[in-house]
C-alpha positions as CSV (number, residue, x, y, z in Angstrom):
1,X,4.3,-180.3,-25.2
2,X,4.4,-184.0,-24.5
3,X,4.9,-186.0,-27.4
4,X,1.6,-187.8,-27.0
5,X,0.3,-190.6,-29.2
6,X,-2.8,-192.3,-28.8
7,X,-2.4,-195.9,-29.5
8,X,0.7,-198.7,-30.7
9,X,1.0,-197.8,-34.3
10,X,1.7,-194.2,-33.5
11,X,4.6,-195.3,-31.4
12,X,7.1,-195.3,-34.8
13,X,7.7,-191.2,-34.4
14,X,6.7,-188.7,-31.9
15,X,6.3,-185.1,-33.5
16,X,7.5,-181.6,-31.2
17,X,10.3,-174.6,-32.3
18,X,11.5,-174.9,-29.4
19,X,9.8,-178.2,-28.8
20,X,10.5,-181.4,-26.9
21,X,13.0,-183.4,-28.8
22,X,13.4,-185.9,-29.0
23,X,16.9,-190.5,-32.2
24,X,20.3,-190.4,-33.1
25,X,20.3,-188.8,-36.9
26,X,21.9,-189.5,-39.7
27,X,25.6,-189.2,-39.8
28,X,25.6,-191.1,-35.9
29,X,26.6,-194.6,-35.7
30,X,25.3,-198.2,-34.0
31,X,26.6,-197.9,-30.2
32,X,27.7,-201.4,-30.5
33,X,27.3,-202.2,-26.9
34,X,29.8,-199.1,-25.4
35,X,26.9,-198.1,-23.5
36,X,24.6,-201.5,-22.6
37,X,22.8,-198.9,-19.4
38,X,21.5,-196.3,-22.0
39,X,17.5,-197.5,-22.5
40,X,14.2,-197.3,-24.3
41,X,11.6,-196.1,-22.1
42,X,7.8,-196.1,-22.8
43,X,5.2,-194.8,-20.9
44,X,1.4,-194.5,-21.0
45,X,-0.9,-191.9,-18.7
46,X,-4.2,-192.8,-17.4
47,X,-5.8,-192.5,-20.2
48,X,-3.8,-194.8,-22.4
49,X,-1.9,-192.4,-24.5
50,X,1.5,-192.9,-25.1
51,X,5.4,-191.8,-25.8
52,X,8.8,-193.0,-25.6
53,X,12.3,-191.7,-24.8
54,X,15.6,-192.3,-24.1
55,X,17.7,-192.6,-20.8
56,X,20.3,-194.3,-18.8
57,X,20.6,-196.0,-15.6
58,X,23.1,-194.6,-13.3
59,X,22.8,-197.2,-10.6
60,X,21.0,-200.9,-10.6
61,X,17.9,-199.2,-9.9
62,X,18.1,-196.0,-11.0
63,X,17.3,-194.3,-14.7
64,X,17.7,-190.5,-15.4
65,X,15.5,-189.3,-18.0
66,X,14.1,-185.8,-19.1
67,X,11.2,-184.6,-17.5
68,X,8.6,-184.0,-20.5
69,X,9.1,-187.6,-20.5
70,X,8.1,-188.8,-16.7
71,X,5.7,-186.1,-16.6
72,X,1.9,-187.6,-16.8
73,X,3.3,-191.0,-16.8
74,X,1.1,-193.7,-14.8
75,X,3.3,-196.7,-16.6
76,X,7.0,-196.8,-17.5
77,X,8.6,-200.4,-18.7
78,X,12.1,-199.6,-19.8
79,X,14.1,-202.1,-22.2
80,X,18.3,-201.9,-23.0
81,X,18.5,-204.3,-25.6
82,X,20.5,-202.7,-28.7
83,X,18.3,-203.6,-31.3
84,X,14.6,-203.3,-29.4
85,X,13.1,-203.5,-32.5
86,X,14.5,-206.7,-33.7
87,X,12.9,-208.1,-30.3
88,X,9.3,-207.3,-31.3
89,X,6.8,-209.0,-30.1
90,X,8.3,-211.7,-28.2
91,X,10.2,-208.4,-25.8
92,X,6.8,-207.2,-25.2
93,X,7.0,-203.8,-26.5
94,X,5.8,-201.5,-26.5
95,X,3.5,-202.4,-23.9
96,X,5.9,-204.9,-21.1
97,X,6.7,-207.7,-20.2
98,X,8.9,-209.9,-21.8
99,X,12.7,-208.2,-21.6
100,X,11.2,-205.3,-20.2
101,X,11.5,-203.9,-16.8
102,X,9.0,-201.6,-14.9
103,X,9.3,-198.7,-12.8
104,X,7.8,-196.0,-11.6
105,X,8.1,-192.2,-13.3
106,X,9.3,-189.3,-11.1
107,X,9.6,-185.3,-12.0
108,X,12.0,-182.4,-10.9
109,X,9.3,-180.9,-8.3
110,X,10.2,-177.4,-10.4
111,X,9.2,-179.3,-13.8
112,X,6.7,-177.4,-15.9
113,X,4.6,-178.7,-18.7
114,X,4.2,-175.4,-19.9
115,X,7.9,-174.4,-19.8
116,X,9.1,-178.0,-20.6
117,X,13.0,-176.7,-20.7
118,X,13.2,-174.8,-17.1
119,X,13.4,-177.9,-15.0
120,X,13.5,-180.6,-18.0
121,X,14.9,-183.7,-15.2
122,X,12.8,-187.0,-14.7
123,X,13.9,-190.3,-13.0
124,X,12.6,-193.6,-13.0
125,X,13.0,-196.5,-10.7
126,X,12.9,-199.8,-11.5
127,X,10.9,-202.2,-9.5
128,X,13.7,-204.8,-10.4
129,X,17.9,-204.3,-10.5
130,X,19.9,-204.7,-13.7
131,X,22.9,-205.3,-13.2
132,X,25.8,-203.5,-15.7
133,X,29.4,-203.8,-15.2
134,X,29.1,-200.3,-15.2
135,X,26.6,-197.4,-15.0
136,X,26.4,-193.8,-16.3
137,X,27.5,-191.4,-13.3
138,X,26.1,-188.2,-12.4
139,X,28.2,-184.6,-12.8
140,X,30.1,-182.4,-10.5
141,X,28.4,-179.2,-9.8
142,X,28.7,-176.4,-12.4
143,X,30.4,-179.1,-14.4
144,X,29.7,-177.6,-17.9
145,X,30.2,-174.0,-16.8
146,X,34.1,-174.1,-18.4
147,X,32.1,-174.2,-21.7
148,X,31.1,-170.7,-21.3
149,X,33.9,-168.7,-22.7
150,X,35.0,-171.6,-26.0
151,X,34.5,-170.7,-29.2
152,X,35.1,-171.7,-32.6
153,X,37.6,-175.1,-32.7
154,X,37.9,-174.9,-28.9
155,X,34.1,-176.2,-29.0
156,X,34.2,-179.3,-27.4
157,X,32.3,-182.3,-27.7
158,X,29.4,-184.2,-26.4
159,X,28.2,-187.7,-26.8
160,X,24.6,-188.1,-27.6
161,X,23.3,-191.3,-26.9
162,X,19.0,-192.8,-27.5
163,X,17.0,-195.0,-29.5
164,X,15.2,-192.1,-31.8
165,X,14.5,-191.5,-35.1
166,X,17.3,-192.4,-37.5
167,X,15.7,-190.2,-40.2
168,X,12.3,-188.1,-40.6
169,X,12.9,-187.0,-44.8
170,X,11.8,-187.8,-46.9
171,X,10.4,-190.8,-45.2
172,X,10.5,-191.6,-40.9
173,X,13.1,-194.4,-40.2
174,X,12.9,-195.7,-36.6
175,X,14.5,-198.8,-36.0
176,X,14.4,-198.8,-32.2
177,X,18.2,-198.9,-32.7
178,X,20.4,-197.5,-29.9
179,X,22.6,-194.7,-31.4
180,X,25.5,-192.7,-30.6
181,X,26.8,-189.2,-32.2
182,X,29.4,-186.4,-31.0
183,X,27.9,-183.2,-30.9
184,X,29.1,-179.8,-30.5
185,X,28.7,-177.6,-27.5
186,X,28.2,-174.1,-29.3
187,X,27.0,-172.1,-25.9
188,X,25.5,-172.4,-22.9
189,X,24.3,-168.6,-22.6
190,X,20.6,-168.2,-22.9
191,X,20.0,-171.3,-25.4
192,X,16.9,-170.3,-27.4
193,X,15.7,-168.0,-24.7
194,X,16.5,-170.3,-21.6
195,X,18.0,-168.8,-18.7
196,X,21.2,-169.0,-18.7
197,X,23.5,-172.2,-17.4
198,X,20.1,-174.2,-17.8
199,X,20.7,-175.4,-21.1
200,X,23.5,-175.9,-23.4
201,X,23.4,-175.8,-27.1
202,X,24.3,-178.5,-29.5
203,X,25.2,-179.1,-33.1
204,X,22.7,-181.1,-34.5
205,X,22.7,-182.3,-38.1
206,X,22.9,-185.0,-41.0
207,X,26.4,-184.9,-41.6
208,X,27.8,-184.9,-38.0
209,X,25.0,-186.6,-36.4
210,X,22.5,-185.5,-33.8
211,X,19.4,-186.3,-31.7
212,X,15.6,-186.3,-32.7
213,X,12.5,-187.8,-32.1
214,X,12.3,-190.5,-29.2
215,X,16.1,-189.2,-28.2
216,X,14.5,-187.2,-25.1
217,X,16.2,-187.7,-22.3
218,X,19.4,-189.7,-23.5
219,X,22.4,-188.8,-22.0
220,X,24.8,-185.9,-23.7
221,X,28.1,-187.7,-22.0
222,X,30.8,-185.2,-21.1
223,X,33.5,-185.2,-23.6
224,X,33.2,-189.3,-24.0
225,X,33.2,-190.4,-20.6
226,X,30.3,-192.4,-18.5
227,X,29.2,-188.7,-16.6
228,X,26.0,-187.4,-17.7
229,X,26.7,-183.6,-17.7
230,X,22.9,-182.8,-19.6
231,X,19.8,-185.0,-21.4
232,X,18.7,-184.8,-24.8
233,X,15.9,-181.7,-24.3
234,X,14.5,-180.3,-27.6
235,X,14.8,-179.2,-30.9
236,X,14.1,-176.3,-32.7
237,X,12.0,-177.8,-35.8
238,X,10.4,-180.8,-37.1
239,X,12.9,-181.9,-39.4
240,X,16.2,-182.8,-36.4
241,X,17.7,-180.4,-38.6
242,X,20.3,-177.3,-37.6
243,X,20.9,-177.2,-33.7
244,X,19.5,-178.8,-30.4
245,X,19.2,-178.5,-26.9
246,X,20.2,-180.5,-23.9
247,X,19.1,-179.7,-19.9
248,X,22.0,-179.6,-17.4
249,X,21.9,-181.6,-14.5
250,X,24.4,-180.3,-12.9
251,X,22.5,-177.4,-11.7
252,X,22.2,-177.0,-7.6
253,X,18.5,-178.0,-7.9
254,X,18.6,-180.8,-10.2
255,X,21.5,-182.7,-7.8
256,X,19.9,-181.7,-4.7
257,X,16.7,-183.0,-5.7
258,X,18.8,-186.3,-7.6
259,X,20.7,-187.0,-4.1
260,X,17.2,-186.7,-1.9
261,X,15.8,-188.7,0.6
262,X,13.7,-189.7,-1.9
263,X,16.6,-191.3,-4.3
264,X,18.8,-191.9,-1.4
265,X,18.8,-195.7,-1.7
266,X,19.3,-196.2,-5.6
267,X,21.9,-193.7,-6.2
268,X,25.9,-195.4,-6.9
């Protein structure tokens, strides 16, 4: 369910009911710099094919992602320039170098291929720091349970942040942009057949802006602060259309395995 291409020109759009999503539709705005520590990842496996996603770094070294998008990855170079696209060639992507930085890709020991959404967390660590006045920060546990029983006007709101698609019809626009929308939490109770408190729903459309492809793994900030309560996760068609999901991490499993040994020296 990866979003696999095979080579650079491919690299404009990345295709996923329920699928792996994900840019920041229509009806979203230019983050103009609010949130400098959201990125552009890219990543290639061994055998040269390709993707990109979205994430953010939550300490000098550290940058949460969604796990469809670490998994397989043998090369990650991350950028967090606002306009990455205006950079080209002389920022070296899609391939490094330049304003890029590397790391390497990590996956939620639970993650899945198969069942993308169960355990949808990736992380990558940068072999260099960037420094940020500030960083995203990582959720309390059971953080986005009080969305349970909302409904109607009490829904509240998210804050989708990436670098994907502007548009997909009738033409793809992607500008390699970094975006921001609000979003609407509209359940968190079996989210297209995901168990429940794994997932959270979200509004997702051309009026009021949403995520698609290349938004995978950008933060959902919780109600307009720096915490990262889940990551951009999939959608349900091709078109970024109607309603999308985002992966809590701020499950038991997800913060155990984020505060591990193994992250123990790059988290804030």
């Amino acid at each position: 369910m990866k979003k696999m291409i095979g080579a650079l020109a491919a690299l404009t759009g990345l295709a996923l009911s329920t699928q792996p999503a994900s840019a920041i539709t229509a009806g979203g705005d230019p983050d103009a710099g609010e949130h400098p520590y959201v990125g552009l990842m890219v990543a290639f496996d061994a055998d040269g094919g390709g993707w990109r996603c979205s994430g953010a770094l939550i300490s000098p070294t550290m940058f949460v992602t969604a796990g469809h998008c670490t998994f397989g990855a043998a090369t990650v170079n991350v950028w967090f320039e606002e306009d990455v696209g205006a950079g080209r060639p002389g920022n070296g992507y899609p391939f490094g170098g330049g304003t890029s930085v590397s790391g390497t890709a990590y996956t939620h020991p639970e993650y899945d291929d198969a069942a993308f959404f169960l355990h949808d967390l990736g992380v990558v660590i940068l072999d260099e720091e960037v420094f940020m006045p500030t960083y995203a920060s990582l959720p309390t546990l059971g953080l986005l349970d009080e969305f349970a029983n909302m409904r109607g006007p009490d829904y509240p709101t998210m804050e989708a942040v990436g670098y994907g698609l502007q548009d997909i019809q009738p033409i793809v626009v992607s500008n390699l942009v970094r975006m921001k929308a609000l979003t609407n939490v509209i359940g968190i109770r079996g989210v297209f057949g995901a168990p429940d408190g794994t997932s959270i729903k979200l509004s997702n459309n051309h009026n009021t802006g949403g995520t698609c492809f290349g938004d995978s793994g950008g933060p959902e900030f919780y109600r307009g602060s720096t915490t990262i309560g889940a990551v951009t996760s999939f959608g349900v068609n091709g078109n970024c259309a109607g309603t999308g999901g985002g992966y809590r991490i701020d499950q038991p499993d997800d913060l155990d395995w984020l505060y591990s040994n193994l992250f123990a020296d790059h988290v804030n």
